[in-house]
C-alpha positions in Angstrom: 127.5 130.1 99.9 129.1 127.5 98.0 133.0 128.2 97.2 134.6 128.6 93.4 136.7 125.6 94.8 133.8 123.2 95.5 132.2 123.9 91.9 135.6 123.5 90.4 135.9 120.2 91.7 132.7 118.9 90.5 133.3 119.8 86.9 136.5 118.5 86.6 134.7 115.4 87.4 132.4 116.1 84.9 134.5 116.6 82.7 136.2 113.3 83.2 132.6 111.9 82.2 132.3 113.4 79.4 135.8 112.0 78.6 134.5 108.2 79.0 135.7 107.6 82.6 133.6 105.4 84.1 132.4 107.3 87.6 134.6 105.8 90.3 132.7 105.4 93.8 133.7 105.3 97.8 131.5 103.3 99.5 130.7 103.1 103.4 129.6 100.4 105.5 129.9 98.3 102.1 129.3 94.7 104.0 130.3 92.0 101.9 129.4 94.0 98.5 125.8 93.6 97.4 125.8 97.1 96.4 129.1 97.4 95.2 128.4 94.5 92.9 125.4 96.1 91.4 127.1 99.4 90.7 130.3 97.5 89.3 127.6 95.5 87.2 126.0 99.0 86.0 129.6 100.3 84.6 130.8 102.1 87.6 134.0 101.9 88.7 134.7 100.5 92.5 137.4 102.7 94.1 137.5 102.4 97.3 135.4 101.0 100.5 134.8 101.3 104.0 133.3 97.8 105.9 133.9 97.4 109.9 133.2 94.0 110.0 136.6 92.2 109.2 134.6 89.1 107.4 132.8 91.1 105.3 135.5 93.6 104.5 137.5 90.5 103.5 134.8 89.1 101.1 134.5 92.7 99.5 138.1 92.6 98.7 137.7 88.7 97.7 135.4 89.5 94.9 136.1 93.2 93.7 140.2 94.0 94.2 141.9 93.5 90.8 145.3 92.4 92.7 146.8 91.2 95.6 147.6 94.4 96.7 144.7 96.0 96.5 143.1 92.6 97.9 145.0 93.2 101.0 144.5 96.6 101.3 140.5 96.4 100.8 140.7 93.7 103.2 141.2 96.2 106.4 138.4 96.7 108.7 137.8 100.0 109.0 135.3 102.1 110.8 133.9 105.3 109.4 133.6 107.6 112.3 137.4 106.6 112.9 138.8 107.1 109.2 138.7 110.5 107.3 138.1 110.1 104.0 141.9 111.7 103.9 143.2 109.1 106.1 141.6 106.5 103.2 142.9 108.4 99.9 146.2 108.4 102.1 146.0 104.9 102.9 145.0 103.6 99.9 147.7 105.4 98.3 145.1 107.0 95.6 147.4 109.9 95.0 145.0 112.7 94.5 143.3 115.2 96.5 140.3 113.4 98.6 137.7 116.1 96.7 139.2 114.9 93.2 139.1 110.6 94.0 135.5 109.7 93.9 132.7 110.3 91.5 130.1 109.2 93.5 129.6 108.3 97.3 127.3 105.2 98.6 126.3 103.7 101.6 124.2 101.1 103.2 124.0 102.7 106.8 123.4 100.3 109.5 119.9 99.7 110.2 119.7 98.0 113.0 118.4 101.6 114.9 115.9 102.3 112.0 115.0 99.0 112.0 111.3 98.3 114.1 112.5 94.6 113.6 116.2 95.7 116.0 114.3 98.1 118.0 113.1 96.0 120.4 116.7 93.8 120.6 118.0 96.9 121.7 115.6 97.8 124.2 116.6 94.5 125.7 119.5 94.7 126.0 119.5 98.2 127.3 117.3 96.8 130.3 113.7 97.9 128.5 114.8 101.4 128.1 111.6 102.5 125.8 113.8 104.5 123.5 116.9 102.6 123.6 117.1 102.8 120.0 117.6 106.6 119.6 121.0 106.0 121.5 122.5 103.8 119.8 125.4 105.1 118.0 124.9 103.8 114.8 121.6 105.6 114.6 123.8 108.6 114.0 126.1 107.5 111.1 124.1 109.1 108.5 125.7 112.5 109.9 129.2 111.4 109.9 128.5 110.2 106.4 127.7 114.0 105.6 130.7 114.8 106.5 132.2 112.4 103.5 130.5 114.5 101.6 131.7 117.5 102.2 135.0 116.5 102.4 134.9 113.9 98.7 132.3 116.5 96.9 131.0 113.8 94.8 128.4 114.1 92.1 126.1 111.6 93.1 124.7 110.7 96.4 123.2 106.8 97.1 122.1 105.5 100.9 120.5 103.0 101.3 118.1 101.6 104.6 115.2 100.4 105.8 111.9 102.6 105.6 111.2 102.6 109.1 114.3 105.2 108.7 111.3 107.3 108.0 109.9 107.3 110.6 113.0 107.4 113.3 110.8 107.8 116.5 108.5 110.5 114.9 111.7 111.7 112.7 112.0 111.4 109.0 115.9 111.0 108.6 116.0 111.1 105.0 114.2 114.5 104.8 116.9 116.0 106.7 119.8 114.3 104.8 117.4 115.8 101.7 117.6 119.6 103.4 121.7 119.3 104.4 122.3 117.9 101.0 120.3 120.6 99.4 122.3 123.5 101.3 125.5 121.2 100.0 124.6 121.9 96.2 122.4 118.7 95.6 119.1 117.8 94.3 118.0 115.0 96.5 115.0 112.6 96.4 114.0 109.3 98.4 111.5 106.6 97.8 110.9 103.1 98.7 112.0 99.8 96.4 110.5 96.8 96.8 113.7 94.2 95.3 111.1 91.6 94.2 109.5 94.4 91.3 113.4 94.5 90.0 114.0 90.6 89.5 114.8 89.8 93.0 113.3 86.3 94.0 112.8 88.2 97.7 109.9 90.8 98.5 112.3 92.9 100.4 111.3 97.0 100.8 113.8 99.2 101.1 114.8 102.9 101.3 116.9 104.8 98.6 118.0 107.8 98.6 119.7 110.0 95.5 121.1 112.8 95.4 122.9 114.6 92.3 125.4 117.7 92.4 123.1 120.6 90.8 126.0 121.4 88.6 124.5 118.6 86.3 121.0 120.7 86.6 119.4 117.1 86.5 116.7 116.0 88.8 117.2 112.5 90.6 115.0 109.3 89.1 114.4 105.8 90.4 114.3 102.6 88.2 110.9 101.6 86.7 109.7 98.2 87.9 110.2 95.2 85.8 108.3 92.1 87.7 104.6 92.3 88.7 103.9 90.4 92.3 101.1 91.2 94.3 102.5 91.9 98.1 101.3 90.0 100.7 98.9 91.4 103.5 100.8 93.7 106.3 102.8 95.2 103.9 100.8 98.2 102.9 100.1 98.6 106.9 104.0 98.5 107.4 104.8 100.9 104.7 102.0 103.4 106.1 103.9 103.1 109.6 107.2 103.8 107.9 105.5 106.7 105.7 103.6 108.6 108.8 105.7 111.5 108.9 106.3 111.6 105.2 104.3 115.0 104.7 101.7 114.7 101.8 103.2 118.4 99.7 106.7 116.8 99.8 108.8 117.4 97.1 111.6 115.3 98.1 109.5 112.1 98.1 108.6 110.6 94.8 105.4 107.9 94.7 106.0 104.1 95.2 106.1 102.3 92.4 102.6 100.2 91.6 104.2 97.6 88.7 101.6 97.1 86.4 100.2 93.2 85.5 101.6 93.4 82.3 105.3 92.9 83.6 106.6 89.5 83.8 105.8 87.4 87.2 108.4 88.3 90.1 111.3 85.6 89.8 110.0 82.5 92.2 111.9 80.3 95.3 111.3 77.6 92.9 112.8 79.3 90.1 115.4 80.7 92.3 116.8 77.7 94.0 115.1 74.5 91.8 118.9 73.8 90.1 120.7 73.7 93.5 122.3 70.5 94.8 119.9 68.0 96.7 121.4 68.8 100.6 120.0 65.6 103.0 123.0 64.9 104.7 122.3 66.9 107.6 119.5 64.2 109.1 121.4 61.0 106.7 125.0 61.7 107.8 125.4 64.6 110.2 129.1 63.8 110.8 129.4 64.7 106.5 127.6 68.0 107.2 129.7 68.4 110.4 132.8 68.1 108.0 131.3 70.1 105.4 133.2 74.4 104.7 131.2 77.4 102.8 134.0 77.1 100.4 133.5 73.0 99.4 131.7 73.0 96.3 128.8 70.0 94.7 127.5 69.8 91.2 124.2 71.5 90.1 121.5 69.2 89.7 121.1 66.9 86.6 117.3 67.0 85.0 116.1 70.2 85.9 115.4 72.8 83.8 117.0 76.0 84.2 115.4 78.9 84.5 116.3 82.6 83.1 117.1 83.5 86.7 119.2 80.5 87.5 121.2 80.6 84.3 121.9 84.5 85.1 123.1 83.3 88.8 125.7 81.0 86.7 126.8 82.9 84.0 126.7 86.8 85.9 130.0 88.2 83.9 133.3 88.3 86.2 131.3 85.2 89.0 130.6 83.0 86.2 130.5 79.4 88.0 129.3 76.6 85.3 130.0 73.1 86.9 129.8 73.3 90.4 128.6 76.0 93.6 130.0 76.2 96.7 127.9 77.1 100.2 125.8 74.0 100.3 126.0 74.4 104.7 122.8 74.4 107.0 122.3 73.7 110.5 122.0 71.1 112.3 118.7 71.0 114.3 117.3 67.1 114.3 114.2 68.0 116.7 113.2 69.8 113.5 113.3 67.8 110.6 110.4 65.8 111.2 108.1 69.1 111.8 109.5 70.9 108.6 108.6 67.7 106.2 104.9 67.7 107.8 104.4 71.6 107.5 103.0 73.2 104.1 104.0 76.0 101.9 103.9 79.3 103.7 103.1 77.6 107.3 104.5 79.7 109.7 105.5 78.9 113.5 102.0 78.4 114.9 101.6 75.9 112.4 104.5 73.9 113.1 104.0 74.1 117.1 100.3 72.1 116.0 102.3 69.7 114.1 105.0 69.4 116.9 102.3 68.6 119.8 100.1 66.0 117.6 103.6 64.2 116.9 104.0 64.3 120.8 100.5 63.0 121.6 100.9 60.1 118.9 104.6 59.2 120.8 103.4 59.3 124.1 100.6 56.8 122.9 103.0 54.3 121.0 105.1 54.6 124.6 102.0 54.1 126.7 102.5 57.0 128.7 99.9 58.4 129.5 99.3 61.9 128.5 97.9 63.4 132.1 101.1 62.8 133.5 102.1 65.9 133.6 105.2 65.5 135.9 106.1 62.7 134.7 110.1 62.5 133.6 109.6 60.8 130.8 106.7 62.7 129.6 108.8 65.6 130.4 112.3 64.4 128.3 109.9 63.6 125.5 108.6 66.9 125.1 111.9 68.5 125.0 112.9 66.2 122.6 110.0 66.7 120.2 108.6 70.3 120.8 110.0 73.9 119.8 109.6 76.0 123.4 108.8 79.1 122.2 104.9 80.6 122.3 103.5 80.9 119.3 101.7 83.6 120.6 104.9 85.7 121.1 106.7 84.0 118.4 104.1 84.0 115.3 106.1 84.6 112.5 109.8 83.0 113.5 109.2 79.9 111.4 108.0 80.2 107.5 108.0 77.2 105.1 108.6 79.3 101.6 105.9 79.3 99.0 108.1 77.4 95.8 105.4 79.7 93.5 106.2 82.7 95.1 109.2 85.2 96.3 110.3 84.4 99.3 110.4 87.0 102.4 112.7 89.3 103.6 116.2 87.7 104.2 117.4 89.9 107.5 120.9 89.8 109.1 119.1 87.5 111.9 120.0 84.8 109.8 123.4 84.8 111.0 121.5 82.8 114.1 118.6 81.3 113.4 117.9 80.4 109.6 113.9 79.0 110.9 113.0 82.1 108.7 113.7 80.2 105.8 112.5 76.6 105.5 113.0 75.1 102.2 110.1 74.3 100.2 111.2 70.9 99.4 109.6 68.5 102.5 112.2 65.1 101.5 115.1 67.2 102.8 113.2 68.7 105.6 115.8 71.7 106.6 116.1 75.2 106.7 118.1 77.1 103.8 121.8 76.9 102.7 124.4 79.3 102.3 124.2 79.0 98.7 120.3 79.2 98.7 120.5 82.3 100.8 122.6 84.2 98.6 120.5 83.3 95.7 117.7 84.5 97.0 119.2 88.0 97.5 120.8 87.5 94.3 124.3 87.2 94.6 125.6 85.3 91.9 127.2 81.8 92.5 130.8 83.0 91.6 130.3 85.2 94.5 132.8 84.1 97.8 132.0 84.6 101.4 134.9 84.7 103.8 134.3 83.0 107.0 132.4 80.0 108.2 128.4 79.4 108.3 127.5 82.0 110.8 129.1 84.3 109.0 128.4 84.5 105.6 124.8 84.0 106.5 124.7 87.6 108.3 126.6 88.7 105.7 124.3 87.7 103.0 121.2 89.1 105.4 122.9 92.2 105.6 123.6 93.1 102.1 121.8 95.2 99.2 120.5 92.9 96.7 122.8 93.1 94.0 120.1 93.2 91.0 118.2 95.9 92.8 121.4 97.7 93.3 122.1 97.5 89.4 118.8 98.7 88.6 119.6 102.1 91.1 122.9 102.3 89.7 121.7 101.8 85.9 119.2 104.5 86.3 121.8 107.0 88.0 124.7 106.4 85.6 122.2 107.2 82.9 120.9 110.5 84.5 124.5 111.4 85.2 126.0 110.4 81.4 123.0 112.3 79.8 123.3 115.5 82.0 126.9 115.5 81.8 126.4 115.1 78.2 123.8 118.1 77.8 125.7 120.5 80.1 126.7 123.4 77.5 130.4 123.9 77.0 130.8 127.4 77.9 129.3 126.6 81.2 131.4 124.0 81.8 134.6 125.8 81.0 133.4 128.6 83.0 132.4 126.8 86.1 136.1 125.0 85.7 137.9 128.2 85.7 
């Protein structure tokens, strides 16, 4: 049974809604703040955060703490199974009891467990262990997060993942965090997003989950759609994967949204990225890009007309950035260039092996080598030089040119390493995506800073909630949780307090 204390604590809160206080939130594994930025964006008020990684705790507190104070304390790495959610309130210096602090708890678990994409890292590197993935420890974060919420009692609930969380080797996680919340005093609900139906120049699914105190005797919604975009074969396949052990009479699942034509067209790579600097340095003066920081910053382009996604990349209130952009970074892989200027829109790796191998058998021919040598040395050092050595069998999908007309795909954390994912559409400068390009694509704003170098704020970026489809979760909630608040009668509200 739930205590007198627990129910006191929420309506206080309430209360403090009712009163115009914007709903203050803790966030977990934040990253570098995609979410955050979405919920600050959608009124709520950023409290407090929880990030391991030091880089991307560091950017969090770059672009969200008010003062140099709380820049430096934000700044900590922290790790969530290590810190109470006393020993923050108490470090942090909050000055309130831990159940009275924070409105409303989020969290974008790690997925690399969940994730069929990381499964199959992880059963490498545990020596092909089948079910590697079920060990590892982050796969288990979701219950130490339930522990936040019993000890913050918040009143509202957001996690975030990937929907192969649904299907957790034959285990739907989310329907258990559904049934614990539920015994907690919540009404919880879970569904899948697709970012690209919310303004997000990405087609990116993901899992959300909400849950909201049942003090406010409100069920929990998701955002209606605004973009139309038809997906692009495998996806229905994956999702059915990912919803197996979804059972059909759930009551905790609510339908995927199926936009209808009449929205406007999902926000385009072209559209997306068509105002960003010219970057050709990397194969006309290498030693420039060699020289060349996340944090140096170019003009936009001149002649180019700006589209209603660029100009709200520019003008985003509090990352406004008018004149110039930093991020303009990519890597340096010459072998490449030529093959990504011959490939077309949406060629994947297969493709660019062809493309590879005919450039080969038309160098061997100006050499006059001849092309049966197979052990020949120089036949051999050409080859290197020229050809990618991965199978295109095994490897079918690790190379994509993006589409200009269409989102692009699914930016992952793996971009941290290898940005081959992402080849810019643009065949005169023949190179793989930018920092900047990157984060506009999961649409971070161009005010928006990322500590660290290249590597870095690339996983960073990979690894983050896209912040419009983060505002359109957070709009959604604040209004469920304003309007319930709102409708609560008084007497019941006074009596709960007592």
């Amino acid at each position: 049974m739930r205590s007198a204390e627990q129910h006191r604590a929420r309506t206080l809160k309430i209360e403090q809604l009712r009163a115009g206080g914007a709903p203050r939130v803790l966030e977990l594994c934040s990253g570098c703040g995609g979410l955050a930025l979405g919920l600050k964006s959608a009124g709520f008020e950023l409290a407090a955060h929880i990030e391991a990684d030091p880089l991307a705790a560091e950017s969090y507190a770059l672009n969200f703490a008010a003062d140099e104070q709380t820049r430096a304390r934000w700044a900590v790495a922290r790790d969530m199974v290590e810190c109470s959610a006393d020993d923050l309130v108490n470090d942090l210096e909050l000055g309130s009891e831990t159940t009275a602090v924070f409105d409303i708890l989020a969290a974008g678990l790690p997925c690399q467990a969940f994730a069929r994409i990381g499964r199959s890292k992880l059963r490498e590197l545990a020596g092909g262990e089948h079910d590697a993935f079920r060990k590892d420890p982050r796969a288990a974060l979701y219950r130490r997060f339930l522990d936040y919420v019993t000890d913050t009692q918040p009143l509202a609930i957001i996690i975030e993942n990937v929907p192969d969380i649904l299907n957790f080797g034959g285990h739907n996680v989310p329907e258990e965090i559904c049934e614990v919340l539920e015994d907690a005093g919540y009404r919880a609900a879970y569904t899948i997003l697709n970012a690209a139906y919310y303004g997000v120049p990405q087609i990116r699914e993901r899992l959300f989950l909400i849950a909201i105190a049942d003090t406010l005797n409100v069920e929990p919604t998701f955002p209606d759609p605004t973009h139309f975009v038809e997906l692009p074969r495998g996806y229905e396949s994956s999702r059915s994967v990912a919803l197996k052990y979804v059972a059909p009479d759930s009551r905790r699942f609510r339908p995927i949204h199926r936009p209808d034509r009449s929205l406007g067209k999902a926000v385009s790579v072209r559209e997306a990225l068509g105002d960003l600097p010219k970057i050709q340095e990397h194969w006309s003066d290498p030693k420039a890009m060699r020289r060349r920081h996340v944090t140096d910053r170019l003009p936009y382009r001149k002649g180019t007309k700006l589209s209603d996604y660029a100009q709200l990349m520019r003008t985003w209130s509090g990352f406004e950035s008018l004149v110039d952009v930093d991020g303009h970074v990519v890597r340096l892989t010459p072998r490449d260039f030529p093959i990504f200027a011959r490939m077309s829109h949406g060629a994947d790796y297969p493709r660019a092996r062809a493309i590879a191998e005919a450039m080969f058998a038309r160098e061997l021919d100006m050499r006059g080598i001849a092309p049966g040598l197979k052990d020949s040395p120089a036949r051999a050092a050409l080859w290197k030089a020229m050809v990618p050595p991965y199978d295109p069998a095994k490897f079918p999908n690790k190379w994509w040119k993006m589409d200009p007309f269409r989102p692009s795909r699914t930016l992952t954390a793996h971009i941290g390493k290898d940005t081959y994912s992402h080849i810019h559409y643009d065949s005169q400068q023949r190179r793989t995506v930018s920092v900047r390009e990157a984060a506009r694509l999961q649409s971070f704003p161009d005010g928006f800073r990322f500590a660290g170098a290249m590597n870095a704020a690339f996983r960073q970026i990979g690894n983050a909630v896209p912040p419009l489809l983060a505002k359109a979760v957070a709009e959604q909630l604040r209004k469920d949780l304003m309007g319930a608040a709102a409708a609560l009668p008084r007497a019941i509200r006074r009596s709960r307090a007592a």
